[in-house]
C-alpha positions in Angstrom: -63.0 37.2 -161.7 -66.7 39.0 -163.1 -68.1 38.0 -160.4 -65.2 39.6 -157.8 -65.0 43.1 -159.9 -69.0 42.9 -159.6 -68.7 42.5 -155.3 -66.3 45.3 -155.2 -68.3 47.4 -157.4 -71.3 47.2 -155.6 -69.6 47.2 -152.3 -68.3 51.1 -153.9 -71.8 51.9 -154.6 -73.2 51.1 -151.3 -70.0 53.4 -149.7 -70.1 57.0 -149.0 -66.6 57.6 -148.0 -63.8 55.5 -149.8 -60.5 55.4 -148.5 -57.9 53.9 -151.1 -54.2 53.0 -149.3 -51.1 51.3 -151.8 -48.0 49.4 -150.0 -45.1 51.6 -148.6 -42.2 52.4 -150.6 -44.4 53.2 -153.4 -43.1 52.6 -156.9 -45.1 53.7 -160.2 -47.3 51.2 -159.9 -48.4 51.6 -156.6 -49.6 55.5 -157.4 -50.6 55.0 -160.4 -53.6 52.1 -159.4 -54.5 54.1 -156.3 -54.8 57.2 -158.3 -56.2 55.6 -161.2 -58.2 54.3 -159.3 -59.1 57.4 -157.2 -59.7 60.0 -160.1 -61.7 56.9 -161.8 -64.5 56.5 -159.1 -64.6 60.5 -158.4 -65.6 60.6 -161.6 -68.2 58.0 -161.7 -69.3 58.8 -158.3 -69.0 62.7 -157.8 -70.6 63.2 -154.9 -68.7 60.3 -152.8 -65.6 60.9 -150.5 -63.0 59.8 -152.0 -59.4 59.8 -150.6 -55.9 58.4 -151.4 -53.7 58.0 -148.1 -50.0 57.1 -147.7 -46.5 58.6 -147.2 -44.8 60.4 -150.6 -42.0 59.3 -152.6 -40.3 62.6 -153.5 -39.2 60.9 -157.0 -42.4 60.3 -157.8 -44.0 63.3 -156.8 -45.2 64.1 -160.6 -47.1 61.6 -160.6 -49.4 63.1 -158.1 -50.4 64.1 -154.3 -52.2 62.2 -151.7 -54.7 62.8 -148.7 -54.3 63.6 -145.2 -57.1 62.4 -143.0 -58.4 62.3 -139.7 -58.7 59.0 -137.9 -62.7 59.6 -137.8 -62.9 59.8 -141.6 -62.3 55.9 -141.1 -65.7 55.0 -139.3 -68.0 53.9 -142.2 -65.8 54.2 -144.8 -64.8 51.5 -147.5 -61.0 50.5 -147.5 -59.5 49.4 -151.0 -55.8 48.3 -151.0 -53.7 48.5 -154.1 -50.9 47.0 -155.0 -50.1 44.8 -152.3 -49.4 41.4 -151.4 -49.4 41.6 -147.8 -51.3 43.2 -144.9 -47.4 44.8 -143.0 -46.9 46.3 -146.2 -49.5 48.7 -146.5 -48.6 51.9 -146.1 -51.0 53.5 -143.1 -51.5 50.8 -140.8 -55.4 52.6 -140.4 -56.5 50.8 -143.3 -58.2 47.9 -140.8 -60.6 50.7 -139.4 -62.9 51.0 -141.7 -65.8 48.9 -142.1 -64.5 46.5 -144.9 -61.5 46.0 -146.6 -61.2 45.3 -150.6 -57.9 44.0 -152.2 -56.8 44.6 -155.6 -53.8 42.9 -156.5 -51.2 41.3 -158.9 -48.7 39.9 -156.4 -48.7 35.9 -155.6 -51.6 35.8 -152.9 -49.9 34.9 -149.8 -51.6 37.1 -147.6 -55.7 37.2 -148.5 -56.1 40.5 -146.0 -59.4 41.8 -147.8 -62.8 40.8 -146.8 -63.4 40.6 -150.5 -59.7 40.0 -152.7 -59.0 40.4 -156.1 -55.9 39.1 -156.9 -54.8 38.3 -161.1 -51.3 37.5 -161.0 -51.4 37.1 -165.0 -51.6 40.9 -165.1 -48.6 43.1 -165.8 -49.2 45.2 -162.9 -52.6 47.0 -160.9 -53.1 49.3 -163.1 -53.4 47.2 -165.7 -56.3 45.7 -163.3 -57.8 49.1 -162.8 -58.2 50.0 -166.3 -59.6 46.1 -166.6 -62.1 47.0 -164.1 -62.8 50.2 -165.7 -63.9 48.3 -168.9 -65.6 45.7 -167.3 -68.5 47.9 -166.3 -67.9 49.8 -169.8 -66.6 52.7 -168.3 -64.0 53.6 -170.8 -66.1 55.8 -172.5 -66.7 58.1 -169.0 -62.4 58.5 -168.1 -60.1 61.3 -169.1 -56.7 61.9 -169.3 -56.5 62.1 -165.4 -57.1 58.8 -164.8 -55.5 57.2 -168.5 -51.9 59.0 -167.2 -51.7 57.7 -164.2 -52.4 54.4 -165.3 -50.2 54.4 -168.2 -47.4 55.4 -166.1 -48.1 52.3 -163.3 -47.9 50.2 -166.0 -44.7 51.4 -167.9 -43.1 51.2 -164.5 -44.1 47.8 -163.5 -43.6 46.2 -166.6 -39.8 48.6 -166.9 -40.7 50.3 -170.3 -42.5 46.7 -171.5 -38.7 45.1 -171.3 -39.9 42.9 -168.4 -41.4 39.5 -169.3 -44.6 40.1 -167.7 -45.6 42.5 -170.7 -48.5 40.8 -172.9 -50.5 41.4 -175.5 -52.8 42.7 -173.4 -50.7 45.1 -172.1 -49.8 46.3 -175.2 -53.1 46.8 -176.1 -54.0 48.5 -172.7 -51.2 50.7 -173.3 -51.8 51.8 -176.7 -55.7 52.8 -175.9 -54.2 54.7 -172.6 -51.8 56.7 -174.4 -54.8 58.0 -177.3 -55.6 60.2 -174.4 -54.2 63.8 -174.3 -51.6 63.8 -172.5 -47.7 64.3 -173.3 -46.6 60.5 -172.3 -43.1 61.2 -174.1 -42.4 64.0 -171.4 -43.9 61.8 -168.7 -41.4 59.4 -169.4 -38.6 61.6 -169.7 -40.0 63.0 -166.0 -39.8 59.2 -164.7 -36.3 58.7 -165.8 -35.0 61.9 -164.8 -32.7 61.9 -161.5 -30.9 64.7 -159.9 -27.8 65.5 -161.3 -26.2 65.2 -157.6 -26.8 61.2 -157.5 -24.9 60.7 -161.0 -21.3 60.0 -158.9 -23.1 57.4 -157.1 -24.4 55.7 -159.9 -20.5 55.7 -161.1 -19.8 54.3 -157.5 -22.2 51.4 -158.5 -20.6 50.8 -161.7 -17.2 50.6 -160.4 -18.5 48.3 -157.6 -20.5 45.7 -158.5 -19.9 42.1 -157.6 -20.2 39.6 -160.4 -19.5 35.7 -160.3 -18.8 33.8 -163.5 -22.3 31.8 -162.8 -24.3 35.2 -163.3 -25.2 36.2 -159.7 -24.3 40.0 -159.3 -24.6 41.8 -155.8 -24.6 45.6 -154.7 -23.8 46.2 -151.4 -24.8 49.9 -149.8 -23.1 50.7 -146.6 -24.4 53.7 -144.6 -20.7 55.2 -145.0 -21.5 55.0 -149.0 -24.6 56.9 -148.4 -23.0 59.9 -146.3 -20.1 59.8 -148.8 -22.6 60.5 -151.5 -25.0 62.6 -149.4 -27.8 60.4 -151.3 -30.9 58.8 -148.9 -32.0 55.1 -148.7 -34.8 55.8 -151.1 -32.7 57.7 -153.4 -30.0 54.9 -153.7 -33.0 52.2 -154.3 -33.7 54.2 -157.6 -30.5 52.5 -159.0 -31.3 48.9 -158.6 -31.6 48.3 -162.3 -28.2 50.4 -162.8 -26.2 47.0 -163.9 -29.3 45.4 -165.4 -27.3 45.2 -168.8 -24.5 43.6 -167.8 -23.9 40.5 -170.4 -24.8 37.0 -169.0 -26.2 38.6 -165.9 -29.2 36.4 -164.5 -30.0 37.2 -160.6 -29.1 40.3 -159.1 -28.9 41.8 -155.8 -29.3 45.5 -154.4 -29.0 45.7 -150.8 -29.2 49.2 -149.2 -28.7 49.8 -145.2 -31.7 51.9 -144.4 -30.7 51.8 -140.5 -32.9 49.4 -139.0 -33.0 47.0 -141.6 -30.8 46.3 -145.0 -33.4 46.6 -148.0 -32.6 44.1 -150.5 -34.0 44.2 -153.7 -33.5 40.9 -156.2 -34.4 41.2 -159.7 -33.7 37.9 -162.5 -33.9 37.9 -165.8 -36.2 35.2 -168.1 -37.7 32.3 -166.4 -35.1 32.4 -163.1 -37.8 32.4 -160.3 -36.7 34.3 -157.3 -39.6 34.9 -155.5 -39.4 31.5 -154.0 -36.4 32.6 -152.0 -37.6 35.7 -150.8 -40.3 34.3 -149.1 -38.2 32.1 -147.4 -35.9 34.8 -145.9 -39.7 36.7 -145.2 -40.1 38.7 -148.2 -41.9 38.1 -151.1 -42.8 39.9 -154.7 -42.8 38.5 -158.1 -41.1 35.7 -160.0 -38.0 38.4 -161.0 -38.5 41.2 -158.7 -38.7 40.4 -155.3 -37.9 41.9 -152.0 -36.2 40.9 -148.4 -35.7 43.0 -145.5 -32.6 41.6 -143.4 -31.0 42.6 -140.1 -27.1 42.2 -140.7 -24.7 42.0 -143.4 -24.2 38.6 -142.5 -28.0 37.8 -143.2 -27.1 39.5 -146.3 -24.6 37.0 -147.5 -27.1 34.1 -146.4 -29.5 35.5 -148.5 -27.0 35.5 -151.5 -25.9 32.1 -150.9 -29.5 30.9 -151.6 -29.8 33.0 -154.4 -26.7 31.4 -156.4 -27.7 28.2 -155.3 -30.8 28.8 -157.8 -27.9 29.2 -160.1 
């Protein structure tokens, strides 16, 4: 793994322009690593061009802002992909333009994209592997509170307020140094939890219809009638898929939202209930107990939650 940070690091050096992309429908990880890793190397590098590309997520907008480029800024430049597993996921399909492409990753490795890939699936989340790769070339001492927020933030989202089983010690410890930096975390928390008082009567919708079997399979189905009745969008609704996550004896769960072309279905499990396995079968993918499928029908749906109780 030394010997991987120390390719991409000199493959940075050699670089003028740098060009750093994240998967689409971003989550906290996936901004916080590619802006980690972003205000990290304009730092170290100040007179490099340094750019972080993709689509917003308007609930995660205080986290920060990203570039818009011109397809020439490509020719030359260094690619670096964060946060994700595989190559139809990344958000900006221009990322194969440039003259090399660098992965950095914490998702299983079923799709080795990069021309150099660093993939540590022991990790909590990327930014956990950013600041990693920030002390591996002792560079700790040269960050600020730009880069430790951002960072901090991937990793409270990815590891769901260090609740989910993929928080270590290491973790921990990451998190504590990140948070000695000067910024308010306590009100950057509050801003990450926050949601618009006009999606609280869908949230009760959720809550009065949930699905729950006796074996501990739970499913949420989204029609695109619920969505107009509740004047909420796709990516709006997904913000809930942990809104039954308490439920007593609860072990796999199901969120499936009709986006229009496809039905979004995100699967979450609790302790050492794989579900990843399953996901990639129906052509998804993800972690061990949060995974996700895109499917065509409500049919495929119910095919999909077949195989998930049969892990049950």
């Amino acid at each position: 793994m030394e010997k991987i940070m120390n390719d991409i690091m000199h493959e940075v050096e050699q670089a003028d322009t740098i060009i750093i992309h994240r998967h689409v429908r971003p989550d906290p990880d996936a901004y916080g690593s590619q802006l980690g890793l972003k205000y990290y190397l304009k730092i170290k590098y100040p007179d490099k061009n340094i750019y972080a590309v993709g689509n917003n997520e308007p609930s995660l907008d205080f986290i920060g802002t990203f570039d818009e480029i011109s397809d020439d800024v490509y020719e030359d430049a260094l690619v670096i992909v964060c946060d994700t597993a595989n190559a139809p996921r990344v958000d900006d399909q221009r990322y194969h333009t440039g003259t090399k492409v660098l992965k950095i990753d914490h998702h299983p490795a079923v799709d080795q994209y990069g021309d150099i890939n660093y993939v540590n699936t022991e990790a909590s989340s990327t930014s956990e592997i950013i600041y990693d790769f920030i002390t591996h070339f002792n560079d700790e001492r040269i960050i600020d509170e730009s880069v430790a927020r951002v960072l901090y933030l991937g990793i409270v989202g990815d590891t769901g307020r260090f609740l989910f089983n993929n928080t270590t010690q290491h973790t921990m410890e990451v998190a504590g140094k990140l948070i000695a930096f000067p910024f308010d975390h306590n009100a950057e928390l509050n801003k990450m939890s926050e949601k618009d008082p006009k999606l609280l009567p869908f949230q009760g919708y959720i809550l009065q219809n949930f699905e729950l079997d006796d074996e501990g399979y739970c499913q949420v189905k989204i029609t695109r009638d619920i969505l107009e009745k509740y004047q909420i969008q796709p990516n709006e609704a997904s913000q809930f898929v942990n809104t039954i996550a308490d439920i007593q004896g609860l072990k796999i769960w199901m969120f499936g939202v009709d986006e229009g072309e496809e039905i979004r279905c995100r699967i979450r499990s609790k302790g050492t209930m794989i579900i990843n396995d399953v996901a990639n079968d129906f052509g998804g993918g993800g972690h061990p107990n949060a995974s996700g499928v895109s499917v065509y029908s409500w049919e495929e749906f119910d095919r999909l939650a077949d195989a998930l109780r049969q892990k049950l």
